[in-house]
ROBALUM-70201 format. One record per residue (C-alpha): residue number from 0; residue in three letters; x negated, y negated, z. Coordinates in steps of 0.1 Angstrom, whole numbers. Layout:
     k     r    east   north      up
   NUM   ALA       X       Y       Z
...
END
This chain:
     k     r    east   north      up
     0   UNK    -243     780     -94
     1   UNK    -201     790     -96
     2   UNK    -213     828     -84
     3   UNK    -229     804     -53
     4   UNK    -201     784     -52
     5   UNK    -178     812     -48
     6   UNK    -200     833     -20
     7   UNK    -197     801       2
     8   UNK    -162     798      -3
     9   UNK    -151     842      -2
    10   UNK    -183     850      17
    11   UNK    -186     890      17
    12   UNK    -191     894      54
    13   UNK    -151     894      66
    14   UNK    -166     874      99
    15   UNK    -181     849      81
    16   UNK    -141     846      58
    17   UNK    -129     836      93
    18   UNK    -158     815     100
    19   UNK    -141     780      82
    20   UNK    -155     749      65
    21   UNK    -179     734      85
    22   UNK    -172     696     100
    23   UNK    -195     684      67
    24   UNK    -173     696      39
    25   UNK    -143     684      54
    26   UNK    -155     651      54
    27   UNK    -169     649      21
    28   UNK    -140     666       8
    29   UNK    -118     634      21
    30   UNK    -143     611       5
    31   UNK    -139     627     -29
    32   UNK    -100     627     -24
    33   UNK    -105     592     -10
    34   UNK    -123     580     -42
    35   UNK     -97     597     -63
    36   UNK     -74     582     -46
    37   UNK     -83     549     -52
    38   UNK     -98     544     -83
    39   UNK     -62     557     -89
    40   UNK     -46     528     -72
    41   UNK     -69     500     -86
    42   UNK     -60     516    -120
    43   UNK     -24     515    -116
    44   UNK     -25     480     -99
    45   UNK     -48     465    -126
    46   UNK     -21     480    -151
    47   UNK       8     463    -131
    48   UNK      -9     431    -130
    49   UNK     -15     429    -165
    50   UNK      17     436    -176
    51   UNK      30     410    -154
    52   UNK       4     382    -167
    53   UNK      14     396    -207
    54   UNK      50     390    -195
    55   UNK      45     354    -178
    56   UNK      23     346    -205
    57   UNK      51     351    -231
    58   UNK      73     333    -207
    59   UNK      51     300    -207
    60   UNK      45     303    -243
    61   UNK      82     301    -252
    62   UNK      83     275    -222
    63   UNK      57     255    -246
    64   UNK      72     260    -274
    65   UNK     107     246    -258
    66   UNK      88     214    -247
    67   UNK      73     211    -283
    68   UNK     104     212    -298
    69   UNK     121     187    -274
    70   UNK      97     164    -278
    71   UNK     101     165    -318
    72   UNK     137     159    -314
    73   UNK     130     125    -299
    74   UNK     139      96    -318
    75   UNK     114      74    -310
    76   UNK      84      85    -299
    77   UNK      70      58    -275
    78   UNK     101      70    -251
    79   UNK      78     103    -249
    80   UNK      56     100    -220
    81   UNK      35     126    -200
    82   UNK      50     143    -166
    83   UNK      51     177    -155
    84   UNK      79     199    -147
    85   UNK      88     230    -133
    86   UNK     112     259    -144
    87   UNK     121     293    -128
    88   UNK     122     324    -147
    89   UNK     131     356    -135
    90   UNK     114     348     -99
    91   UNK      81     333    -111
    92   UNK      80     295    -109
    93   UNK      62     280    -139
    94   UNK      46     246    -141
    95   UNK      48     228    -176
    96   UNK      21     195    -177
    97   UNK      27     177    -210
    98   UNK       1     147    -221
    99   UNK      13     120    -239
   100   UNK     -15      96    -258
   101   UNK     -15      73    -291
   102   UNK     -40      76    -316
   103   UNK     -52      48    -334
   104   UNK     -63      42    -367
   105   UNK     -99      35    -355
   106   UNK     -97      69    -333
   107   UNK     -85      55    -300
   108   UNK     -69      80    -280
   109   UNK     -50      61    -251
   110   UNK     -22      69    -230
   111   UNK     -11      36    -231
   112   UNK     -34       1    -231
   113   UNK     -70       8    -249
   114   UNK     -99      -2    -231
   115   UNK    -113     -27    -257
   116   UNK     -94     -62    -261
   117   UNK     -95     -60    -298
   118   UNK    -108     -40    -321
   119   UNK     -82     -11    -318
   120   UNK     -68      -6    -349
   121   UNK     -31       5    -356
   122   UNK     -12      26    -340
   123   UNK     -15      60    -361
   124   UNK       6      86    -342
   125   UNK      10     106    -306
   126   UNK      -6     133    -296
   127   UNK       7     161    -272
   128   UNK      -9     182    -251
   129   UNK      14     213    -232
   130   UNK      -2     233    -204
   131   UNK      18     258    -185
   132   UNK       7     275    -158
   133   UNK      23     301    -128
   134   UNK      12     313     -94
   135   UNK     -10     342     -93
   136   UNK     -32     337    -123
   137   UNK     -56     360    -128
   138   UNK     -91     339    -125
   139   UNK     -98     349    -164
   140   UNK     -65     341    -178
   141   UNK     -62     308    -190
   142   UNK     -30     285    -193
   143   UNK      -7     288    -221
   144   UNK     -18     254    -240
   145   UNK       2     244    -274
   146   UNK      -9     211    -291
   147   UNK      10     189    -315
   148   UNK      14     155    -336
   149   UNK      43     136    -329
   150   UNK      48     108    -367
   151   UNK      72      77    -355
   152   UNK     102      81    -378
   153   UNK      94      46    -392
   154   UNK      66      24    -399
   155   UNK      50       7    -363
   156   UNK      28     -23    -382
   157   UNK      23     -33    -416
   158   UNK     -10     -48    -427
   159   UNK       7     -83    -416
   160   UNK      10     -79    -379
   161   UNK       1     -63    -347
   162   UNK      12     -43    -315
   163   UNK      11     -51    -278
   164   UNK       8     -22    -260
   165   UNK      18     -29    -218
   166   UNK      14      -1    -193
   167   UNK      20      -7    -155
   168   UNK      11      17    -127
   169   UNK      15      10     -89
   170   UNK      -9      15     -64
   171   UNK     -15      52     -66
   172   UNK     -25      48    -106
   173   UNK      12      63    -110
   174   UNK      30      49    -147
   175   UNK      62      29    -132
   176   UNK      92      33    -152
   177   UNK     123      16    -163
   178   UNK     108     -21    -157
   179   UNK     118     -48    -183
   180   UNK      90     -57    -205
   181   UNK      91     -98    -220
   182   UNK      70    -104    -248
   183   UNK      70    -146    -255
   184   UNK      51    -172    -274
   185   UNK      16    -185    -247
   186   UNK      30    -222    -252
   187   UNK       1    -231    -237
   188   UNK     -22    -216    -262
   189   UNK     -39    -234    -292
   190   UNK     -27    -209    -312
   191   UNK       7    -197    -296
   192   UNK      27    -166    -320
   193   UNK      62    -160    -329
   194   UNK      95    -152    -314
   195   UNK     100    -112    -312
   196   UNK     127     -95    -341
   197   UNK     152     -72    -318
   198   UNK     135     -43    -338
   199   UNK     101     -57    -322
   200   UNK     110     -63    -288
   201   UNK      98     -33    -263
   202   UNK     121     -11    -244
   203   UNK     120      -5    -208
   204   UNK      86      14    -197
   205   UNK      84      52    -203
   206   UNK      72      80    -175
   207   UNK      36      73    -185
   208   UNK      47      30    -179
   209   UNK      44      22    -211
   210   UNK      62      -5    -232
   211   UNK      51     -16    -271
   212   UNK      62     -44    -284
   213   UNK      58     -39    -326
   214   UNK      52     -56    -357
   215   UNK      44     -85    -335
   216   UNK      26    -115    -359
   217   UNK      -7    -124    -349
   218   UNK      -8    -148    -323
   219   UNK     -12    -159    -285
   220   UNK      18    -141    -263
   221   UNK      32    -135    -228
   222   UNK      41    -107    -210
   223   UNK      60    -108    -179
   224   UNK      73     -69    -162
   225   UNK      99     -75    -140
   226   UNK     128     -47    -127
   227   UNK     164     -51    -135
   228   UNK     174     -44    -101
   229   UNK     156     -72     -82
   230   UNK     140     -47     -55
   231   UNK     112     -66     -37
   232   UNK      82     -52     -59
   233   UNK      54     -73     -61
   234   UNK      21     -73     -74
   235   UNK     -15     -83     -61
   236   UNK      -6    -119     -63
   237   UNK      27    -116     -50
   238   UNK      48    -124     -82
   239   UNK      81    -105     -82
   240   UNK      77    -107    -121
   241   UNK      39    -109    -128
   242   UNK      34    -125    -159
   243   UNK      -2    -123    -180
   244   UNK     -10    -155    -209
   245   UNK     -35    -149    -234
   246   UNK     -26    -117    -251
   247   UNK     -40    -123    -281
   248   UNK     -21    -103    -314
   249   UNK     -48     -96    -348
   250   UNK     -37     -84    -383
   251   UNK     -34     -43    -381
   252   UNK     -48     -47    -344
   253   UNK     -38     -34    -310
   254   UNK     -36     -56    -280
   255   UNK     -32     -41    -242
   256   UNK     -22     -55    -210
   257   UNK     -20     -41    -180
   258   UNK      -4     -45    -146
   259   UNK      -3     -30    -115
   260   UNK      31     -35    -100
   261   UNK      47     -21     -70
   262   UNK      73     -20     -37
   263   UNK      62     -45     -16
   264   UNK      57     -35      26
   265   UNK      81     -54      47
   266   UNK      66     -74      74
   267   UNK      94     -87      95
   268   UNK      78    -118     111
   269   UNK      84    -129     143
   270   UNK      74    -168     149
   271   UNK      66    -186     181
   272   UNK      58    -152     198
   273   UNK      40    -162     226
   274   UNK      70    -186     230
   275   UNK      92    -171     262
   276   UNK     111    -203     272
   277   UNK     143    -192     255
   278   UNK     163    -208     222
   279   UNK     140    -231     200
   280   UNK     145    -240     159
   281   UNK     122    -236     129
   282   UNK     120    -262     105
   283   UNK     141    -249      75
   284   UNK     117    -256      53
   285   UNK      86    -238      69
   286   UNK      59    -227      53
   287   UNK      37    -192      66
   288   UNK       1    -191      49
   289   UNK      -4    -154      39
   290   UNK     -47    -145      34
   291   UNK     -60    -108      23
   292   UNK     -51    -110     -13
   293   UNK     -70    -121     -42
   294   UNK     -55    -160     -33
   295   UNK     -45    -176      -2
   296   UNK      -2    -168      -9
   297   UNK      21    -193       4
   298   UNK      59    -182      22
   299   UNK      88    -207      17
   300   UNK     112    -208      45
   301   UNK     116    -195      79
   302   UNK     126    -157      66
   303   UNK     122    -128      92
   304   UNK     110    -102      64
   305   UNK      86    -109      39
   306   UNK      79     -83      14
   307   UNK      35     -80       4
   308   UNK      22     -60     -20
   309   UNK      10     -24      -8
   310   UNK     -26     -30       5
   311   UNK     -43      -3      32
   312   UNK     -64     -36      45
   313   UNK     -33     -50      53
   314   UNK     -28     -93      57
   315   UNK     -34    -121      78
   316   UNK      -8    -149      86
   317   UNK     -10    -185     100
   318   UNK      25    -202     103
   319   UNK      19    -236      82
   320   UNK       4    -246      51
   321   UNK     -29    -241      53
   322   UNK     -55    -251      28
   323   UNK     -91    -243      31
   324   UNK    -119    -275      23
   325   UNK    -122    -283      -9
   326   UNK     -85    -268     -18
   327   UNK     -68    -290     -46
   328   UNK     -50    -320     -34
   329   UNK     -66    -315       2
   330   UNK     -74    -294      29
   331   UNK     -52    -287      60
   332   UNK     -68    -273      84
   333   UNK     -47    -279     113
   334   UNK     -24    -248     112
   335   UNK     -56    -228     115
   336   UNK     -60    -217     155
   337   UNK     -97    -208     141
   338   UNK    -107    -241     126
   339   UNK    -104    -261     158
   340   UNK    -139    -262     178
   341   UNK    -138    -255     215
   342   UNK    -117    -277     240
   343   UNK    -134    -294     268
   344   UNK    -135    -265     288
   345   UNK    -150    -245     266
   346   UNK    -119    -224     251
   347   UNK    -115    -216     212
   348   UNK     -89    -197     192
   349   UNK     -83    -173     170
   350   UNK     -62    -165     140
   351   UNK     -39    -138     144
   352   UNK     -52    -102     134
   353   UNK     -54     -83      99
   354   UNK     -21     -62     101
   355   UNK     -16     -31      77
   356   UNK      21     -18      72
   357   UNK      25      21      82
   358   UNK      52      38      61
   359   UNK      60       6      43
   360   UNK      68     -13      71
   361   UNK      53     -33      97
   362   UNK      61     -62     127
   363   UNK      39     -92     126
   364   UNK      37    -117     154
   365   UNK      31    -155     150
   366   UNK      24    -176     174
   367   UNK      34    -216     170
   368   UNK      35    -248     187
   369   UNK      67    -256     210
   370   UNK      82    -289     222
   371   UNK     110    -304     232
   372   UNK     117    -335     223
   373   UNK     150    -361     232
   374   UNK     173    -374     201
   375   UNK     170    -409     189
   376   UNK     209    -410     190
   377   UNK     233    -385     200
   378   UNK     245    -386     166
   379   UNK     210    -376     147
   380   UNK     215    -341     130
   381   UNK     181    -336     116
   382   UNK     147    -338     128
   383   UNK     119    -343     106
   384   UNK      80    -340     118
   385   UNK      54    -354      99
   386   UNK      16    -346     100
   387   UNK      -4    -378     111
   388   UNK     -38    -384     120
   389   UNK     -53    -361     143
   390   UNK     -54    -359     177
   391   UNK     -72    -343     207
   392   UNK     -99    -323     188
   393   UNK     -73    -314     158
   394   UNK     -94    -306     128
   395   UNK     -67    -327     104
   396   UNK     -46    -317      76
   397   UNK     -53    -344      47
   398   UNK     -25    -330      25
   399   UNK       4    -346      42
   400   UNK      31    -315      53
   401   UNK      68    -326      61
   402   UNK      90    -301      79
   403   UNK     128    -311      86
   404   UNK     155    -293     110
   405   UNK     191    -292     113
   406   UNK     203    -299     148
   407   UNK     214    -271     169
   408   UNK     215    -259     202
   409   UNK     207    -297     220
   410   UNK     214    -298     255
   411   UNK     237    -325     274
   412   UNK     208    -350     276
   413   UNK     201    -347     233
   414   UNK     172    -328     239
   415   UNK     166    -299     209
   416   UNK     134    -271     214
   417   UNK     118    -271     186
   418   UNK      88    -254     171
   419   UNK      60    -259     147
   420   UNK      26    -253     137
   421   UNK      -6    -261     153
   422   UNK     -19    -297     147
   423   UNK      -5    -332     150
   424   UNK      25    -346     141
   425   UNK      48    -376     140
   426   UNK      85    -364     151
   427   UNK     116    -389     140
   428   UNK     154    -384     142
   429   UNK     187    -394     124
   430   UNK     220    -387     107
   431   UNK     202    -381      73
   432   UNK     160    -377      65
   433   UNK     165    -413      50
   434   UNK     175    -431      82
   435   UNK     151    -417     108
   436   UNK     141    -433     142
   437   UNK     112    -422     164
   438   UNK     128    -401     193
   439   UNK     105    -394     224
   440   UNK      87    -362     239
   441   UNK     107    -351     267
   442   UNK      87    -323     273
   443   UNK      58    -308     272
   444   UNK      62    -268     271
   445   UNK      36    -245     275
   446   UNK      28    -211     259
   447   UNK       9    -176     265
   448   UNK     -16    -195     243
   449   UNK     -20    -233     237
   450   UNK     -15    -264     249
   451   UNK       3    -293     238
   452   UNK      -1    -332     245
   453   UNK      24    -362     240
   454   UNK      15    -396     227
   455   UNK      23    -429     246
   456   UNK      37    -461     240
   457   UNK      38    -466     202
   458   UNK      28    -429     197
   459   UNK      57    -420     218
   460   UNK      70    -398     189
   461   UNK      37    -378     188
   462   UNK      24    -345     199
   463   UNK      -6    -325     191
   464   UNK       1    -286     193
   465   UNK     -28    -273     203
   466   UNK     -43    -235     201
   467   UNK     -68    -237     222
   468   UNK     -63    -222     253
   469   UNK     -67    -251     282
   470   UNK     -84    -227     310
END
């Protein structure tokens, strides 16, 4: 085969020496060179690339070992939460997750309140998890994990008492952090517990937000979150500082609650929006009837932002204190534009839209009944209206609503613009809310939407604000 091999490459015939390599060879002489060529290639890459993944391996195991050993050096070990961080090392950015859970004495492993009410056991000790990772992992390498126990340095319960264990997130399922945790006596409770020691009372939530009150005697407690800086966070029910009764506290037990707790979305309100006649005054004491949460929530005062807790729905407003039928110490009805049934000519109304902040924020128009009306004396400075009995297809507001206003802004004749909500009312004037006179309507002002008529003779002092439409 060589002695072939060599013919065809020195043939004998000097013509055919001259003759060349035919188009063929040359090709397939490339593909071998070309297969050489990059098997060496893949070879040397594959080397490089797992010398790099045996050095960035090293790198996150010492990166584990770091957050091992600061965890270890904590003195108390409910401060130690889960989070993940990331560190740069000689170009290569590495990402270090750590998980944080407590272990019971039953075998519950929880990050912070177990699922059960009861039944938990005591708290044994924490368990952590470290999982570091880097960009360019090869699909069969695996991240650099390095588990631990973490022992509290003293005793968390004794077979005398208990633990509350409270974790809050917000909206996103995100722990919340550095909130005030208050564990109290439920006074209300048949069976209410003790008074926290200092040594019992929880610190401020962790990164996972988690609080534990210990050595807590068994017994019926309250919790309350709150944050130290007074930012507007709220939670479903609107509560600035939710508070939960009922937390029940067992003998070598662990009780959860939970909250979820976060930075309300500003509405800034505008009332009487439809309302274009110029300069008119809300009744100090207003109240705005907020529906989408889990209860109707009520707004005191005539503020221009009012902070709700995060909800993608959004909420529904009706300016006045609206109470549904059957609602506890009587329905009111009036302030509802949708509760009145169609005017003569047919017309209806409709509450205002479901309105969803974008970016926390959001603009929510309200529209109200406006009227002026004339003072009783020129030296009344407050106005008071009073629901009465309803009027001109008013569905009626049995719960009795007062709204008072300082005087401002009254024109040469002692006439004040004034505006309120939907429904009829009963409007009196004086020098103080107990000396009041009935004053008169001067006039009747329309709106965009609404319309609004004036009692006579003995009902001089009464107008029905009406939703409706009239054409």
């Amino acid at each position: 085969m060589f002695q072939r091999l060599s013919d065809r490459l020195r043939p004998a015939d000097p013509d055919d020496r001259d003759a060349g390599l035919s188009i063929v060879e040359v090709v397939v002489a490339l593909l071998v060179f070309a297969i050489i060529s990059v098997g060496s290639i893949v070879a040397v890459g594959t080397t490089l690339a797992l010398s790099s993944d045996n050095r960035n391996r090293e790198v996150a195991a010492n990166l584990a070992a770091q957050a091992v050993d600061t965890a270890r050096g904590v003195n108390d070990v409910v401060s130690v939460s889960s989070g993940t961080t990331t560190t740069t090392v000689n170009g290569t950015i590495f990402t270090v997750a750590q998980t944080a859970a407590f272990v019971t004495t039953t075998g519950v492993d929880t990050t912070c309140t177990p699922a059960a009410s009861s039944g938990n056991g005591s708290l044994f000790y924490k368990r952590l998890q470290i999982s570091v990772t880097w960009p360019g992992m090869r699909k069969s390498t695996a991240p650099v994990r390095s588990d631990t126990i973490l022992a509290p340095n003293s005793r968390l319960n004794d077979q005398d008492t208990g633990t509350i264990l409270v974790g809050v997130k917000d909206t996103t399922g995100a722990g919340v952090s550095g909130l005030v945790v208050t564990v109290e006596p439920d006074d209300k409770s048949s069976a209410p517990g003790k008074a926290l020691a200092s040594a019992s009372r929880p610190g401020l939530t962790n990164g996972d937000g988690c609080a534990v009150a210990i050595k807590v005697l068994p017994g019926s407690y309250k919790v309350t979150v709150s944050r130290a800086d007074a930012a507007p966070w709220r939670d479903a029910y609107q509560s600035q500082a939710p508070v939960k009764t009922g937390i029940v506290v067992a003998k070598g037990d662990s009780a959860g609650v939970s909250f979820t707790y976060d930075l309300g979305d500003d509405f800034a309100v505008k009332y009487a929006s439809t309302y274009t006649g110029g300069t008119f005054l809300l009744p100090n004491d207003l109240k705005t009837t907020v529906l989408g949460g889990p209860l109707p929530y009520t707004i005191n005062g005539n503020v221009s932002d009012v902070y709700l807790f995060p909800k993608t729905t959004g909420y529904q407003m009706i300016a006045g204190d609206y109470r549904p039928t059957g609602a506890e110490g009587g329905s009111c009805l009036s302030p509802d534009p949708a509760a009145w049934p169609a005017n003569p000519t047919g017309k209806t109304a409709v509450r205002q839209p479901f309105v969803a902040a974008s970016a926390g924020g959001a603009s929510y128009d309200l529209p109200m009944g406006v009227t002026t009306v004339k003072l009783a004396s020129a030296s009344d400075t407050v106005i008071q209206a009073r629901s009465t009995t309803a009027l001109n297809g008013d569905p009626g507001c049995a719960a009795t609503q007062t709204y008072t206003f300082d005087v401002k802004n009254k024109t040469a004749k002692n006439e004040v613009t004034i505006a309120l909500p939907y429904g009829s009312w009963a409007i009196t004037s004086g020098r103080s809310t107990s000396s009041l006179s009935p004053l008169t309507i001067s006039g009747l002002i329309g709106s965009v939407i609404g319309s609004i008529f004036g009692g006579t003779g003995s009902t001089a002092n009464v107008v029905t604000l009406d939703p409706r439409p009239a054409s």
